[in-house]
C-alpha positions in Angstrom: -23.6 -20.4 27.2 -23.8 -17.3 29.2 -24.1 -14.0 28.4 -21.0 -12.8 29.1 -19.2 -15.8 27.4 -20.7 -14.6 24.3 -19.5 -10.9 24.5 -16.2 -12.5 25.5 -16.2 -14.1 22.4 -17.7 -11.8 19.9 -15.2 -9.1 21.9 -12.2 -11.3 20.4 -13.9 -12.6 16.7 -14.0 -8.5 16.4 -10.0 -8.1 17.2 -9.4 -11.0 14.9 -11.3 -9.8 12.0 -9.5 -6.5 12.5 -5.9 -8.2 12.0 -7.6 -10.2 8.9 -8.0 -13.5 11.0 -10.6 -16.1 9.8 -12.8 -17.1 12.8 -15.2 -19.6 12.7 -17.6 -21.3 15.5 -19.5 -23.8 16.8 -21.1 -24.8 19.8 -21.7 -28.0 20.9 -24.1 -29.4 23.7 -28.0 -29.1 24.6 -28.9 -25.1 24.5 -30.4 -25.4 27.5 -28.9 -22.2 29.2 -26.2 -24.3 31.0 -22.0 -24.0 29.7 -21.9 -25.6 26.9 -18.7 -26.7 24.7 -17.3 -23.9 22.2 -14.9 -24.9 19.7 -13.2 -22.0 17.6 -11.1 -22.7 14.5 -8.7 -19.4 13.0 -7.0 -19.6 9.8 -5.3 -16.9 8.1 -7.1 -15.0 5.5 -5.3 -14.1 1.9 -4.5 -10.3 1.8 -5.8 -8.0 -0.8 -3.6 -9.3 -3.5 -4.6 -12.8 -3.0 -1.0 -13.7 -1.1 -0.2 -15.6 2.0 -0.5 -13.3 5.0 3.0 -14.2 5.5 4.5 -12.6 2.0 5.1 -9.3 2.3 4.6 -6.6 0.1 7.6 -5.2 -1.8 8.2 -1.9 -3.0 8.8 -0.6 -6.4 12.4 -1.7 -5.9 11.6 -4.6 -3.8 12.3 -4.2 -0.4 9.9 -5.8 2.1 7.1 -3.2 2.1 4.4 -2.2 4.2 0.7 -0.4 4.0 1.3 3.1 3.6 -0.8 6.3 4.6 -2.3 6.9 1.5 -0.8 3.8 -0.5 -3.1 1.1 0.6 -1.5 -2.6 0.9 2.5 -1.5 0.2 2.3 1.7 0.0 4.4 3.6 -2.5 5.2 0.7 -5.1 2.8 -1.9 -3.0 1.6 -4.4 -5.1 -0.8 -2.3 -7.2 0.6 -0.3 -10.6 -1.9 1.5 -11.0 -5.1 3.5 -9.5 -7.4 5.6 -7.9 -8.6 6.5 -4.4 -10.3 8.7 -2.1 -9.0 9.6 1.6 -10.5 11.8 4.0 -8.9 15.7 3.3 -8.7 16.7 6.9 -11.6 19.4 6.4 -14.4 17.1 6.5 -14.6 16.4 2.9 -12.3 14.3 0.7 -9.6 14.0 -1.8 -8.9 11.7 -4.6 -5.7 10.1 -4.7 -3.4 8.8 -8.1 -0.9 6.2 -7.5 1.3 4.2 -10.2 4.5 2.8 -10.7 6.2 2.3 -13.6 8.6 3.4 -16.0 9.7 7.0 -16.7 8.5 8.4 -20.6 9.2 11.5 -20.2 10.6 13.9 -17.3 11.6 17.4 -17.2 11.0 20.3 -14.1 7.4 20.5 -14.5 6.4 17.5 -15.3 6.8 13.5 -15.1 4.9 10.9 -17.5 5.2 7.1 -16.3 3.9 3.5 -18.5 3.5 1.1 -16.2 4.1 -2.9 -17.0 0.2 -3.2 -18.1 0.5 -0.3 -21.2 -1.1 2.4 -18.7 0.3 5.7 -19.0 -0.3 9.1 -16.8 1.3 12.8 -17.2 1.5 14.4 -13.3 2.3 18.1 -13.3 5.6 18.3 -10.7 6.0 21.7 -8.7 8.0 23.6 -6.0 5.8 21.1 -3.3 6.7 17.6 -5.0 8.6 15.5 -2.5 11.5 13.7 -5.2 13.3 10.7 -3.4 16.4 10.4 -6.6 19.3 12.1 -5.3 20.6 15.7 -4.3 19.4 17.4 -7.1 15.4 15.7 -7.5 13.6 15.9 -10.1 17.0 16.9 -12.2 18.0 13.3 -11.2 15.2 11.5 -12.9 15.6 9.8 -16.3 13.7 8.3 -18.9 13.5 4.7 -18.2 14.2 5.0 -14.7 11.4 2.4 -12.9 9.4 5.3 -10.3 6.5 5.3 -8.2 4.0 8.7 -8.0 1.6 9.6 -5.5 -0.7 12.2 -6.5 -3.6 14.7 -6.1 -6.1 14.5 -8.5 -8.4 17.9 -9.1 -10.5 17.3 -12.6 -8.0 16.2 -15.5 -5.0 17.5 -13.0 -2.4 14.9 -11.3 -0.6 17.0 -9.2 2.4 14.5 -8.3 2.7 14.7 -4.2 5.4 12.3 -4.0 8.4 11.0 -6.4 10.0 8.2 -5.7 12.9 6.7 -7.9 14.1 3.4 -7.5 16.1 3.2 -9.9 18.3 6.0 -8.5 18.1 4.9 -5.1 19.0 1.5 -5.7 21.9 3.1 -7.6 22.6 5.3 -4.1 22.1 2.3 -1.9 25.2 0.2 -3.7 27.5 2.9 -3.8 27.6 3.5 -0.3 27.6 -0.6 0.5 23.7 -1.0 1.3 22.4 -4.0 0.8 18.9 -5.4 0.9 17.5 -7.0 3.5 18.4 -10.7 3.6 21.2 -10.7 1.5 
């Protein structure tokens, strides 16, 4: 096989391992420097969770999700509960990251504690710089038992909550104004 067959190739088993494709080879023939036969066989790999490439992620109030940003395979509510990260900050160093979903303990203007499905429970401090997704009036819209997904920065013991998002409040907001979810 020639030289430039094999950069061909290797050129395309790079792209396909980028988009999670399987690729296996083999060649067939003498090695004696002439073409020789190259069979290729792609199957699709299992994503992070261990699902079909073909089911999709779904968000903490199950909506067809996608990778987010910070959020790794879904995103805010992907298929993770709960965890730990760390992303580049954007100043050459690098930040650690707190994501969970689960259901609201306790809420009040400062603060939010969430217990996700596996017993796991996290306080995140909530300021002027949260970003709530519940409504007109935030954080103020948040209630105990409500299911939620945080995104935050952790500094030390601190979870500074980034991001708020309530789906129990915007699945509320979504069939009051005749939303429905995708496929139904």
């Amino acid at each position: 096989m020639s030289r430039t067959k094999y950069t061909l190739f290797g050129t395309v088993a790079v792209a396909m391992a980028a988009l999670g494709i399987g690729v296996a080879a083999a060649q067939t023939g003498s090695g004696s420097g002439s073409d020789t036969g190259l069979t290729t066989t792609t199957t699709a790999a299992p994503n992070a969770n261990g699902a079909a490439p073909d089911a999709a992620p779904k968000t903490a109030d199950g909506r067809p999700g996608r990778a987010g940003r910070h959020g790794g395979p879904g995103g805010f509510g992907g298929p993770g509960i709960h965890g730990e990260f760390t992303v580049p900050d954007g100043n050459g160093g690098y930040k650690t990251i707190a994501s969970q979903v689960g259901e609201v303990v306790s809420v009040s203007s400062t603060s939010i504690e969430l217990k996700s499905e596996d017993g796991f429970t996290k306080k995140y401090v909530v300021d002027e710089n949260t970003l709530v997704n519940a409504g007109r009036d935030g954080i103020a819209n948040v209630k105990t038992g409500d299911k939620v997904a945080v995104q935050a920065q952790v500094d030390g013991s601190t979870a500074k909550a980034m991001h708020v998002r309530d789906a129990t409040n915007i699945k509320s907001l979504r069939e009051k104004w005749g939303f429905k979810k995708p496929g139904n």
